[in-house]
One Martini backbone bead per residue (centre of mass of N, CA, C, O) as a GRO file, in nm:
protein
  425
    1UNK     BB    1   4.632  -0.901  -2.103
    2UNK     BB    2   4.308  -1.007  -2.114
    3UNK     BB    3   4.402  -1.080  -2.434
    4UNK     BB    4   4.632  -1.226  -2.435
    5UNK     BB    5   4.582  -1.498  -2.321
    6UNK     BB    6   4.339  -1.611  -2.481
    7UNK     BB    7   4.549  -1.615  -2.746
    8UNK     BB    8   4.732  -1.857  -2.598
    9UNK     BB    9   4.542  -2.063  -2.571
   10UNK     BB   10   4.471  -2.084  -2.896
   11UNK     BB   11   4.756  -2.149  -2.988
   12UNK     BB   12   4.787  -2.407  -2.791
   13UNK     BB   13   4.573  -2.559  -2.912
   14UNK     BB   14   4.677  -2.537  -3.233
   15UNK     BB   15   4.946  -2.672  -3.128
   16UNK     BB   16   4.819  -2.940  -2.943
   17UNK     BB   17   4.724  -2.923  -2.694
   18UNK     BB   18   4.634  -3.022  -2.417
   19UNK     BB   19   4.301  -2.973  -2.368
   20UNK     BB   20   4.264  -2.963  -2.080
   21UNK     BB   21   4.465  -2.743  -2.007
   22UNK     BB   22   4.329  -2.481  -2.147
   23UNK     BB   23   4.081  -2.540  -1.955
   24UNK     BB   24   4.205  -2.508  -1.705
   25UNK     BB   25   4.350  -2.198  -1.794
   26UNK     BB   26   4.081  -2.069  -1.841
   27UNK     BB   27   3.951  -2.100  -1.543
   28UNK     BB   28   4.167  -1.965  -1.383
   29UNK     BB   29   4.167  -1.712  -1.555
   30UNK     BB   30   3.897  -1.633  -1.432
   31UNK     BB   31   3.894  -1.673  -1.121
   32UNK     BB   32   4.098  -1.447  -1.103
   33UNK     BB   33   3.972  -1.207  -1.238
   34UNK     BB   34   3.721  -1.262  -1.032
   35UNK     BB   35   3.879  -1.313  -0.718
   36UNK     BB   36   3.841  -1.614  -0.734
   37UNK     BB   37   3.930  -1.852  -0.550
   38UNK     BB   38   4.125  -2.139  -0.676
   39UNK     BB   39   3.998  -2.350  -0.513
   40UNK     BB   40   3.717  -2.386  -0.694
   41UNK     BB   41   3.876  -2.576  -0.901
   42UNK     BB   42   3.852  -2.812  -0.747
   43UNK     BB   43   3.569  -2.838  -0.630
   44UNK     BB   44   3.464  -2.869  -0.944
   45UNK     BB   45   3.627  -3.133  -0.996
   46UNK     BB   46   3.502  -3.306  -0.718
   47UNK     BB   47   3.221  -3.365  -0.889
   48UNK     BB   48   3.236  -3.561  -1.056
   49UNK     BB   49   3.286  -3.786  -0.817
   50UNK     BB   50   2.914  -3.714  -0.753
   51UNK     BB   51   2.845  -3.896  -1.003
   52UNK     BB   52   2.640  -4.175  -1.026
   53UNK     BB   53   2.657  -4.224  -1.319
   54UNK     BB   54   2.992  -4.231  -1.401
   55UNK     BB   55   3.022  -4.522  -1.426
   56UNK     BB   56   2.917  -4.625  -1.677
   57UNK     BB   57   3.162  -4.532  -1.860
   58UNK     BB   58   3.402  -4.730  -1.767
   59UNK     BB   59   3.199  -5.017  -1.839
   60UNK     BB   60   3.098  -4.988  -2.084
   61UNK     BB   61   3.375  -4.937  -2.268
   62UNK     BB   62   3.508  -5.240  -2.126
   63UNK     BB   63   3.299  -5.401  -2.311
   64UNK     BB   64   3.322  -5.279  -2.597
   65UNK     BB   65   3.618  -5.384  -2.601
   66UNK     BB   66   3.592  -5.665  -2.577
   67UNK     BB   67   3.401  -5.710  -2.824
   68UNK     BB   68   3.608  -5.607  -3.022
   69UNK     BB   69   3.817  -5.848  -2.936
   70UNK     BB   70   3.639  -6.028  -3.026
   71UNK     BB   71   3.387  -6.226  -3.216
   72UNK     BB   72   3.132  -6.091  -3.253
   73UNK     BB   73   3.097  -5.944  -3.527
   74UNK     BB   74   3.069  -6.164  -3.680
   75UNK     BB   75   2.816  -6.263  -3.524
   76UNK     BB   76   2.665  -6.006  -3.601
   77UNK     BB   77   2.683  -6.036  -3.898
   78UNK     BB   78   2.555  -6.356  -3.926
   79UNK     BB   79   2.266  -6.261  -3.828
   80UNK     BB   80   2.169  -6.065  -4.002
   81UNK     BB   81   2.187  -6.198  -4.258
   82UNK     BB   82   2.003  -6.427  -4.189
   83UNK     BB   83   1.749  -6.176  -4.142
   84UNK     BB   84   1.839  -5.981  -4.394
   85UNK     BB   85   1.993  -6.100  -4.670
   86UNK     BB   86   1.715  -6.165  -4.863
   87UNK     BB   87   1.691  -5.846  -4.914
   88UNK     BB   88   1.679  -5.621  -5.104
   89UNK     BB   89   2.027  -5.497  -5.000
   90UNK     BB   90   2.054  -5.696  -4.755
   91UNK     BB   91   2.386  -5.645  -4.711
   92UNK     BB   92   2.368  -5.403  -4.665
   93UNK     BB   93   2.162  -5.382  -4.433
   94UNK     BB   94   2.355  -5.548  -4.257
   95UNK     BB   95   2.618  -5.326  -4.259
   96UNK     BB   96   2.414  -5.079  -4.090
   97UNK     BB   97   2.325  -5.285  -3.824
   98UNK     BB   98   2.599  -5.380  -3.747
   99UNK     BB   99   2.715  -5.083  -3.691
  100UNK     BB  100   2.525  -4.971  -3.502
  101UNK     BB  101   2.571  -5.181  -3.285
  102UNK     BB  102   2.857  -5.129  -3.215
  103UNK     BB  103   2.865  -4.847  -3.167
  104UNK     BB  104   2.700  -4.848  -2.927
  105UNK     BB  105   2.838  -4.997  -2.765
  106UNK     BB  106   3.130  -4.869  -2.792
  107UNK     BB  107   3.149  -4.522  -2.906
  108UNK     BB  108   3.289  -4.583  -3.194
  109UNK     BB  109   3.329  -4.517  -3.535
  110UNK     BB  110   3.622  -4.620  -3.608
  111UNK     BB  111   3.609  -4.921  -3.412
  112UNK     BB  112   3.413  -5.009  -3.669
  113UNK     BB  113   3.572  -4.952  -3.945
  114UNK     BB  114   3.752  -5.172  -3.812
  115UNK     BB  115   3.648  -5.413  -3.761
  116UNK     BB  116   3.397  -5.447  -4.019
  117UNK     BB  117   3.542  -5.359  -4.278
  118UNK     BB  118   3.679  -5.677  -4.353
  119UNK     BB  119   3.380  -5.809  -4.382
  120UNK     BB  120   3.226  -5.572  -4.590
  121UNK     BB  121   3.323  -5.494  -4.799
  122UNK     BB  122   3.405  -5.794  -4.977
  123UNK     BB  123   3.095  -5.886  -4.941
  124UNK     BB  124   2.969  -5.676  -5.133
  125UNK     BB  125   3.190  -5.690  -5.405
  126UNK     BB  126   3.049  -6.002  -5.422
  127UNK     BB  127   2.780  -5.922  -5.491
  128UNK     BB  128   2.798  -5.639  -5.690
  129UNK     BB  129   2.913  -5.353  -5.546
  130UNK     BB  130   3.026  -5.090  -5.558
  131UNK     BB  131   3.312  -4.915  -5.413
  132UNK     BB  132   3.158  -4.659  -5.345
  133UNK     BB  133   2.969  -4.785  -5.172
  134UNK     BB  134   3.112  -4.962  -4.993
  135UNK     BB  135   3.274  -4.695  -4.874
  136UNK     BB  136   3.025  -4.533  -4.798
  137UNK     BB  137   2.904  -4.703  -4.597
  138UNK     BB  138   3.091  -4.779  -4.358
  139UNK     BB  139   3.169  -4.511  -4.317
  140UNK     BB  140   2.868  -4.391  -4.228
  141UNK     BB  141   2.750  -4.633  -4.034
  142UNK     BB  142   2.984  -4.603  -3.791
  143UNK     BB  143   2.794  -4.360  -3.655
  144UNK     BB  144   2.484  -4.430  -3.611
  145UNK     BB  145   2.491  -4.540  -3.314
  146UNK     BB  146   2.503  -4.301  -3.112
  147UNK     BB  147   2.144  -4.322  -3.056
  148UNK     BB  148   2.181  -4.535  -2.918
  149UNK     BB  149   2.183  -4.779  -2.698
  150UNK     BB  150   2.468  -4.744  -2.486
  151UNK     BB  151   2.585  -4.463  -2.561
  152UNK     BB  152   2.825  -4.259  -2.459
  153UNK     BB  153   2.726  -4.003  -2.545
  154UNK     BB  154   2.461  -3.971  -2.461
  155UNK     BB  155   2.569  -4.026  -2.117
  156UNK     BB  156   2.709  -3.749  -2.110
  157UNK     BB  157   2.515  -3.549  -2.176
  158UNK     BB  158   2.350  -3.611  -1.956
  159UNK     BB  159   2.580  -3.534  -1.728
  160UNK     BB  160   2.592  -3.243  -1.790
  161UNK     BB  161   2.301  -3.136  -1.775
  162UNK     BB  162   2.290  -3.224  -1.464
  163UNK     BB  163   2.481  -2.973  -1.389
  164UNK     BB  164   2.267  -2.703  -1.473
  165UNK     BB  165   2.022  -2.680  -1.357
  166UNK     BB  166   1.751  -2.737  -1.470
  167UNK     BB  167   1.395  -2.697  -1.544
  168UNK     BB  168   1.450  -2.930  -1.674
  169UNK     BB  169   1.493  -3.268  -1.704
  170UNK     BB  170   1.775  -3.490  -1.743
  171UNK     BB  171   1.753  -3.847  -1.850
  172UNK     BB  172   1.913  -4.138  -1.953
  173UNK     BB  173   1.689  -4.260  -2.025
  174UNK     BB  174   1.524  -4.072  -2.223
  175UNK     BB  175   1.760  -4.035  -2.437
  176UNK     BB  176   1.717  -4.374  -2.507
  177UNK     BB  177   1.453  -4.306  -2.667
  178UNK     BB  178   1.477  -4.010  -2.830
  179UNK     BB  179   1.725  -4.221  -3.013
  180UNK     BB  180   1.547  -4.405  -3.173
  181UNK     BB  181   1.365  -4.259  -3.415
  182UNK     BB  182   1.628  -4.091  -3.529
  183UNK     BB  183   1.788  -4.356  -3.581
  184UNK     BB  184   1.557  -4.530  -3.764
  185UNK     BB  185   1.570  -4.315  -3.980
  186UNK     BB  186   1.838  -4.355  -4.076
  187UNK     BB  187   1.844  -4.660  -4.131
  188UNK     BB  188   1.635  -4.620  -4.345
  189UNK     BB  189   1.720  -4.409  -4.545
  190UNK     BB  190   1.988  -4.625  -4.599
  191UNK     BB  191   1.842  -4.871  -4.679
  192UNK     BB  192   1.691  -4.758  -4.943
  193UNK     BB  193   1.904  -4.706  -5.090
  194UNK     BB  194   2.028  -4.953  -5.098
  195UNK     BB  195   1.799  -5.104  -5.216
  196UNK     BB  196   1.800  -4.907  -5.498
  197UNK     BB  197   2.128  -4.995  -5.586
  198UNK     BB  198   2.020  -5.312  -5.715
  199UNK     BB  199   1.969  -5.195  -5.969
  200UNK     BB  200   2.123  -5.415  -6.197
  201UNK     BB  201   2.185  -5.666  -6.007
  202UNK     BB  202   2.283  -5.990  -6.017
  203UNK     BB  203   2.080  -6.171  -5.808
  204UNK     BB  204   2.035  -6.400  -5.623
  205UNK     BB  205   1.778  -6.625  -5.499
  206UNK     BB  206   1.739  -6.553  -5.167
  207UNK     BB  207   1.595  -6.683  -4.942
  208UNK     BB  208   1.508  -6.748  -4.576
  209UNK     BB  209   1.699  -6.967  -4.379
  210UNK     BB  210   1.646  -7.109  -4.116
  211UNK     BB  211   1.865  -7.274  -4.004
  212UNK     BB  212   2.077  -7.068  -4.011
  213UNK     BB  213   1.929  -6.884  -3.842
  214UNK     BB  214   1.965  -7.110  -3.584
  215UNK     BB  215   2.296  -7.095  -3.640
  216UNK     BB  216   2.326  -6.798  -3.544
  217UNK     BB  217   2.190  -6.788  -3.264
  218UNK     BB  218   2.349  -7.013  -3.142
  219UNK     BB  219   2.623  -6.834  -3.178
  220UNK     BB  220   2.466  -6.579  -3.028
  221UNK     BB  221   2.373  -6.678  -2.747
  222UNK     BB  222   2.547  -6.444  -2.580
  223UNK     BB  223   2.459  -6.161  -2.739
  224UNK     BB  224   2.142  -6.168  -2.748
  225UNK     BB  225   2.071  -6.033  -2.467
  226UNK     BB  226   2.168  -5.789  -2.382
  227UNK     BB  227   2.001  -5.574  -2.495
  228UNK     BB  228   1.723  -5.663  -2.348
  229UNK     BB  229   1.856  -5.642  -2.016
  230UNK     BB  230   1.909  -5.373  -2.060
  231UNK     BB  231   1.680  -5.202  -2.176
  232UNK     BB  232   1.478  -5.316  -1.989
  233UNK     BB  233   1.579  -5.296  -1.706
  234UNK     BB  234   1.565  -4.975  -1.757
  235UNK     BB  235   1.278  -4.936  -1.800
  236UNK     BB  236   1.172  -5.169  -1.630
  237UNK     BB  237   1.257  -5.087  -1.332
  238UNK     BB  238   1.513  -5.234  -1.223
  239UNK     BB  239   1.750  -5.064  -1.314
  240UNK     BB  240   2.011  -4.859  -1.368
  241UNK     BB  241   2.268  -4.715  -1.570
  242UNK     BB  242   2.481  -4.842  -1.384
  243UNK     BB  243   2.402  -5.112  -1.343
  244UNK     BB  244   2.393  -5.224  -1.579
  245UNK     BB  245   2.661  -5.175  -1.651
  246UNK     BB  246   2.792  -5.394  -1.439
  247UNK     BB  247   2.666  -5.598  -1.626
  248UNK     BB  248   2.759  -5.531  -1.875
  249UNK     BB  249   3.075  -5.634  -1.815
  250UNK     BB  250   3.027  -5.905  -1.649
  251UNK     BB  251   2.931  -6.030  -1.861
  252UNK     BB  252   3.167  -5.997  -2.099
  253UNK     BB  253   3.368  -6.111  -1.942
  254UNK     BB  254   3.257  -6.398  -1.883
  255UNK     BB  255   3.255  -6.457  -2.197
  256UNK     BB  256   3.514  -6.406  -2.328
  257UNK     BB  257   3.728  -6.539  -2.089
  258UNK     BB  258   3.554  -6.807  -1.984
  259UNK     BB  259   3.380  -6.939  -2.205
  260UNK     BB  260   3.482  -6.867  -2.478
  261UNK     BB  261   3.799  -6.775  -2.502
  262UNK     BB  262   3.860  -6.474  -2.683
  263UNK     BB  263   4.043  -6.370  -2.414
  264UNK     BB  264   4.248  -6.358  -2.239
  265UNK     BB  265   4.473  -6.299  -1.940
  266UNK     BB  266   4.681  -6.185  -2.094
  267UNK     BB  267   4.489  -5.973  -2.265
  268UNK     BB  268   4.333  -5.809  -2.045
  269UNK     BB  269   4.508  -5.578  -1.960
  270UNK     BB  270   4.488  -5.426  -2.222
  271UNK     BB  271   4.198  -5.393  -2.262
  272UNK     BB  272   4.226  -5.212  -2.007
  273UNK     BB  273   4.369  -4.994  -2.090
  274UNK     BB  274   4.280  -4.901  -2.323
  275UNK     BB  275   3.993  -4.855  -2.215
  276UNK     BB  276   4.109  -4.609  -2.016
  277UNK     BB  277   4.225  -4.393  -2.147
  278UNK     BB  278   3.922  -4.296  -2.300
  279UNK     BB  279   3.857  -4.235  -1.959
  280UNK     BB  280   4.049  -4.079  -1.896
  281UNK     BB  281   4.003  -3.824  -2.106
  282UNK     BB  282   3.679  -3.778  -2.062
  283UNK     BB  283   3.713  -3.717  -1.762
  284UNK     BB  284   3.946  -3.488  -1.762
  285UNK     BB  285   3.764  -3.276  -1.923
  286UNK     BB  286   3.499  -3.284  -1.750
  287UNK     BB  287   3.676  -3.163  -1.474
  288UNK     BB  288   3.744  -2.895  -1.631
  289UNK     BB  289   3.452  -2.826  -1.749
  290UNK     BB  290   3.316  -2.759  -1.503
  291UNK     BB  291   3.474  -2.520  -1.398
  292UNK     BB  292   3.422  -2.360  -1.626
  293UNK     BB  293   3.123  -2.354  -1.633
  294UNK     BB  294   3.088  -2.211  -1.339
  295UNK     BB  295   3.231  -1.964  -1.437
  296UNK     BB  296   3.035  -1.896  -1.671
  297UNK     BB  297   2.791  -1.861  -1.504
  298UNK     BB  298   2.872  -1.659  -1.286
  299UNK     BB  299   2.961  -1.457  -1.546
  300UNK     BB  300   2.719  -1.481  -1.759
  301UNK     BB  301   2.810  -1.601  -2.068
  302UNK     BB  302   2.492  -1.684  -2.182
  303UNK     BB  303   2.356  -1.461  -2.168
  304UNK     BB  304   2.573  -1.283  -2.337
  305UNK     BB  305   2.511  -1.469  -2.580
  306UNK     BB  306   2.204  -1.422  -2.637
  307UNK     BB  307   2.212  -1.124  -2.645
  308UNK     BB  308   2.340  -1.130  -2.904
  309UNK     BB  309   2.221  -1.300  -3.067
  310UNK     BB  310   1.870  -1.186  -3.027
  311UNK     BB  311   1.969  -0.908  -3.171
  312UNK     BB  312   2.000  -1.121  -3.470
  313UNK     BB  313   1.792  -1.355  -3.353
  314UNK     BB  314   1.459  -1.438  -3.339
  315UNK     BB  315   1.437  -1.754  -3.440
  316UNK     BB  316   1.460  -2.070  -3.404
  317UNK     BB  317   1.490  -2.157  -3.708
  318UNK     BB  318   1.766  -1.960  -3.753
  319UNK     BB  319   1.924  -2.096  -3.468
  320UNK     BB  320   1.891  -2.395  -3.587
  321UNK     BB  321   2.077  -2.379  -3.850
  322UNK     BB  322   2.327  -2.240  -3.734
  323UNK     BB  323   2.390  -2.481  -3.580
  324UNK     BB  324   2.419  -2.692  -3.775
  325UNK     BB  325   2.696  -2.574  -3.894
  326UNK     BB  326   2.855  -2.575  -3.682
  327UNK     BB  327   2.838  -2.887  -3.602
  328UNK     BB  328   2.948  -2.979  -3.841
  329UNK     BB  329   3.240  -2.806  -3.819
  330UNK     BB  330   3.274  -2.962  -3.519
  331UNK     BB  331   3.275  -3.204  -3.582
  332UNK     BB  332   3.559  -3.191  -3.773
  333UNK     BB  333   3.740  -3.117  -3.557
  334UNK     BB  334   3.617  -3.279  -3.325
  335UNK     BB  335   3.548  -3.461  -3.082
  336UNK     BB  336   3.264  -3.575  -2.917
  337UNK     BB  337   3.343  -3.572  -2.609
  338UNK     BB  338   3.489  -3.260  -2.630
  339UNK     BB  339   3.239  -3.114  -2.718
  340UNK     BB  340   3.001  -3.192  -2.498
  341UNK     BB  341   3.216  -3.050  -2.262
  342UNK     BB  342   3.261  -2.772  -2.394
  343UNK     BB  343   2.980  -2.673  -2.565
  344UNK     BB  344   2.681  -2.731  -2.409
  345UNK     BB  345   2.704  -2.515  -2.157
  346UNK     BB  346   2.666  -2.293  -2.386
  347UNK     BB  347   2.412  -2.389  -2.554
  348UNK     BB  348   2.202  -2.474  -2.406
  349UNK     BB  349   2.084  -2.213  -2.238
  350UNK     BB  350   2.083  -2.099  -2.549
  351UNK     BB  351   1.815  -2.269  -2.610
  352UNK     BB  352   1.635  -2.278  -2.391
  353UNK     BB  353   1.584  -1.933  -2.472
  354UNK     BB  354   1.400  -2.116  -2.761
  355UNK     BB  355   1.257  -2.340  -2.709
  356UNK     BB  356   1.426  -2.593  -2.634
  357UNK     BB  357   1.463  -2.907  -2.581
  358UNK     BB  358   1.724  -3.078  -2.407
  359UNK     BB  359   1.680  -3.347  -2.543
  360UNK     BB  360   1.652  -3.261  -2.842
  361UNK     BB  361   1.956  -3.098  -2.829
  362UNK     BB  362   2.098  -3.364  -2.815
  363UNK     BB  363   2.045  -3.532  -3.042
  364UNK     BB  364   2.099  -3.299  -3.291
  365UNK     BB  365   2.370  -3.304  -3.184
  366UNK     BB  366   2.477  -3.581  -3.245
  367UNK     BB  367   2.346  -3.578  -3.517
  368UNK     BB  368   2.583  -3.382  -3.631
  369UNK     BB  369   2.846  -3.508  -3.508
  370UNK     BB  370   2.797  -3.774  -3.716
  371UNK     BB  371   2.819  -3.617  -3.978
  372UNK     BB  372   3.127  -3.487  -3.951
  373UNK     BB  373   3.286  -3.744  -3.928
  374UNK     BB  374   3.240  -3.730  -4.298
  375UNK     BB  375   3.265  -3.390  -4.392
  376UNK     BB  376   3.413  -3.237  -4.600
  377UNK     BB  377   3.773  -3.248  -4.545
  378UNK     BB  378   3.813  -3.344  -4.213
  379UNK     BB  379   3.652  -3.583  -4.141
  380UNK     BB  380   3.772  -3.831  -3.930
  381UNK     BB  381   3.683  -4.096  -4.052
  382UNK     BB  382   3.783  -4.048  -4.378
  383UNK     BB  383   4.096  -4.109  -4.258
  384UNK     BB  384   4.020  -4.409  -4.165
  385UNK     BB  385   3.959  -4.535  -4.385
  386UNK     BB  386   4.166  -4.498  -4.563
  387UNK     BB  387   4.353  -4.651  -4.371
  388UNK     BB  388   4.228  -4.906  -4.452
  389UNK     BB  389   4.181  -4.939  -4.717
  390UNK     BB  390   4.368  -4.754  -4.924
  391UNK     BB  391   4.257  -4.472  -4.980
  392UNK     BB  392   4.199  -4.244  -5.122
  393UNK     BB  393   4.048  -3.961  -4.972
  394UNK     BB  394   3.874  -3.882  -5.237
  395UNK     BB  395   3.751  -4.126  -5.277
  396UNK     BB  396   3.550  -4.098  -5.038
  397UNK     BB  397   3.441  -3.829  -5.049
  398UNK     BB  398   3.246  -3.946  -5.315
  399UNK     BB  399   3.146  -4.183  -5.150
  400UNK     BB  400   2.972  -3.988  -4.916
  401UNK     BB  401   2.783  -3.778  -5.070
  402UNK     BB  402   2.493  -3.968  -5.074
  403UNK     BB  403   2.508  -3.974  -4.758
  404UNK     BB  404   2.530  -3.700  -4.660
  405UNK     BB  405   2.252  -3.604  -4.792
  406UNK     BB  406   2.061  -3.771  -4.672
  407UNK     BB  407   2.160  -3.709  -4.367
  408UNK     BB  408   2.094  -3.402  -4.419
  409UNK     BB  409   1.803  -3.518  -4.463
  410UNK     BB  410   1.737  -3.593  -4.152
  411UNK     BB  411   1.833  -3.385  -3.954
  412UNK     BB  412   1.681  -3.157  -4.009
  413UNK     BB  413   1.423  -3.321  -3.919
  414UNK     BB  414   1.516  -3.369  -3.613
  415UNK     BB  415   1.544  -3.014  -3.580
  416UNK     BB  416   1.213  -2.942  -3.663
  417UNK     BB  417   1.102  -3.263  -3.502
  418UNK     BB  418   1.054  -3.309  -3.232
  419UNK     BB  419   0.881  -3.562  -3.199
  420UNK     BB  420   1.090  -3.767  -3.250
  421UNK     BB  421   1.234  -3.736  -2.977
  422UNK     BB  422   0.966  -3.702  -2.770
  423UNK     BB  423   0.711  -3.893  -2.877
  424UNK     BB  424   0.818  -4.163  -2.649
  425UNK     BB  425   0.798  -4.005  -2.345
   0.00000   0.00000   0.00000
C-alpha cells in the first residue's frame, strides 16, 4: 500500500490532475504515515497567511496585466528604439532590452512573446534581418526578465526560501541586486551576437535623432519613473518590497485607466479577473506546498537525498552540472512557479550542504528555468510561438538554437561563478 498511493498520484500528475491536489495529497498521506494529525496540514497551510511579503505578488501581478493591456509595451518599444535603434544590430537590442523590460513587470515570458511579438517581429523582417533571426530573438529573449526586479518568480523565490529557517537569511531586496549582473551578462552577449547579425545586412546610416528621443520620453513620461521609484525605493531604505507592490500597483492603475484612460472601467474588472487566476494559482500551490516541505523537513527527506547523493557525488562542480541538466529539463515540462515551490524545498537544502549561497542558488536556478522554456523539444515558448506567429514549432526548434547555445554558456558562467550573483551585495 505505502508503494501504491505514490504510484497513484504520479499517474494522476501524468494525466492532468490539478497540481494543487497531487501535493496536497501527498502531504496528507505522508502525515497519515507518520501518525501526525491532519490538522497539521491545516495549520501549515495557513503560514502562506502570515508572510509579510506575499502581498507583493497579487500586486506585481495586477501592475503587470494593466501595462500589458494598455499601450504601454508600444511606448516601451518606441523609447528603447529612439535611444538604442542608431546602433549596429539596434533593432535586435532594442527588442532584447524591450521584451527583458516587459518580461519583468509581467512576470510571464509567454505574455512577452504575445504582446511584444506583433510589434518585433515585422520590424526586424523590415530592417533586413532573417526570419530565423527574427523569430529566435523574440521567442528567447522573452525570458530574459525573469532575473530584473520586479520579477515574480524572483519574489516567489524568495518567499519559500525565508520558510526554510536557514542559516543564510535570504532577502528578496538582496534576490533584485543579485539578477543584475547575470540578467545584464545574458542581455550583453545576445547583444553582441545581434550586434554581429547586421554583416551584410544594407542599414541605412542612422543618426542619434534628439527630437523623437525627446518625442518618446514626452510619450512614456508617465511609464518611466516606475523602474527608478520601485528600485530606488527599495534600495534606498524607503520602503518594503510589499510597499513597492502597492504603489505601482496604484500608480499604474491611477495612469492606465484614470489618466491615459486606455483601459476602461468596464474592461478593468476583466483584467482583475485574468491577473488573480495566476494569482489565485500561485497561493493554492504556494499553500499545499509549504505543508508538503514541513512534511518533508520533519521527515528528514532532504538529508536523506543529500546522504544518497553525497555517496556518489563528492564535488560540489559535478553536483551543480548535474543541477544544471535537471533544471533544464524541468524547465521543459513545469511552468516556473510551480518549480520553485515543488522543488526548491528538497534542492536548497542539499545546495546548501555543498556550499551553495541560497541567493546565488536562486538565480541560476532562474536562469535555468528561463533557459528550458525555450529547449526544445518542448519548452514551453516554443510552442506559444508557434501559435503567435503561426509557423511550425519545427521552424522555432533551429531558429532558437543559436540563442539556445550562447545562453547555455552564459548560464554555465553563472553557475560557476558565484561572484556574479554575490559580487553587488
Amino acid at each position: 500500500m505505502s508503494i501504491l498511493v505514490p504510484l497513484i498520484l504520479l499517474f494522476l500528475a501524468l494525466a492532468g490532475a490539478p497540481l494543487f491536489t497531487v501535493i496536497a495529497a501527498s502531504a496528507l498521506w505522508g502525515y497519515y504515515q507518520t501518525d501526525v494529525d491532519l490538522q497539521a496540514m491545516a495549520v501549515s497551510i495557513y503560514q502562506v497567511a502570515e508572510m509579510p511579503v506575499l502581498i507583493a505578488i497579487p500586486l506585481f501581478t495586477f501592475a503587470g496585466y494593466l501595462l500589458g493591456e494598455s499601450k504601454a509595451p508600444q511606448r516601451l518599444v518606441r523609447i528603447t528604439d529612439a535611444f538604442l535603434g542608431w546602433m549596429p544590430g539596434g533593432l535586435a537590442i532594442v527588442a532584447l532590452a524591450a521584451c527583458a523590460l516587459f518580461t519583468a513587470f509581467t512576470g510571464a515570458s509567454g505574455v512577452t512573446i504575445v504582446a511584444l511579438g506583433a510589434l518585433l517581429v515585422p520590424a526586424l523582417q523590415k530592417a533586413g534581418y532573417r526570419e530565423s533571426f527574427n523569430l529566435g530573438l523574440v521567442t528567447t529573449s522573452g525570458s530574459l526578465g525573469l532575473l530584473f526586479a520586479p520579477s515574480l518568480p524572483l519574489i516567489l523565490y524568495g518567499v519559500v526560501a525565508q520558510q526554510m529557517a536557514l542559516d543564510t537569511p535570504v532577502s528578496i531586496d538582496d534576490l533584485f541586486i543579485a539578477g543584475l549582473l547575470p540578467g545584464g551578462l545574458m542581455l550583453l552577449a545576445l547583444s553582441l551576437y545581434s550586434a554581429w547579425q547586421t554583416r551584410g545586412i544594407q542599414r541605412e546610416q542612422r543618426p542619434f535623432d534628439k527630437k523623437e528621443a525627446l518625442a518618446a520620453i514626452k510619450d512614456s513620461i508617465w511609464e518611466i519613473p516606475l523602474p527608478f521609484v520601485i528600485l530606488g525605493g527599495i534600495y534606498g531604505g524607503f520602503f518594503a518590497v510589499s510597499e513597492a507592490a502597492a504603489l505601482t500597483a496604484f500608480y499604474v492603475l491611477i495612469v492606465s485607466v484614470v489618466i491615459r484612460r486606455e483601459i476602461s472601467l468596464t474592461a478593468l474588472p476583466q483584467v482583475m479577473r485574468d491577473s488573480m487566476k495566476l494569482v489565485g494559482a500561485i497561493l493554492l500551490i504556494l499553500a499545499v506546498s509549504i505543508a508538503s516541505t514541513n512534511y518533508m523537513v520533519d521527515a528528514g527527506v532532504p538529508e536523506q537525498i543529500f546522504g544518497y547523493i553525497q555517496a556518489h557525488i563528492s564535488d560540489p562542480f559535478t553536483f551543480l552540472l548535474l543541477l544544471t541538466i535537471f533544471l533544464l529539463v524541468l524547465g521543459m515540462m513545469l511552468d516556473i512557479f510551480s518549480a520553485i515551490v515543488i522543488m526548491i524545498p528538497i534542492i536548497l537544502p542539499i545546495a546548501v550542504e555543498y556550499g551553495i549561497h541560497p541567493i546565488h542558488l536562486g538565480i541560476l536556478f532562474l536562469a535555468n528555468m528561463q533557459l528550458g522554456y525555450f529547449t526544445p523539444p518542448v519548452g514551453m515558448n516554443l510552442f506559444i510561438a508557434s501559435f503567435r506567429f503561426n509557423k511550425p514549432v519545427m521552424t522555432l526548434y533551429r531558429a532558437t538554437i543559436p540563442f539556445f547555445f550562447i545562453l547555455l554558456a552564459c548560464v554555465l558562467l553563472i553557475t560557476y561563478l558565484p561572484w556574479l550573483s554575490l559580487g553587488l551585495l
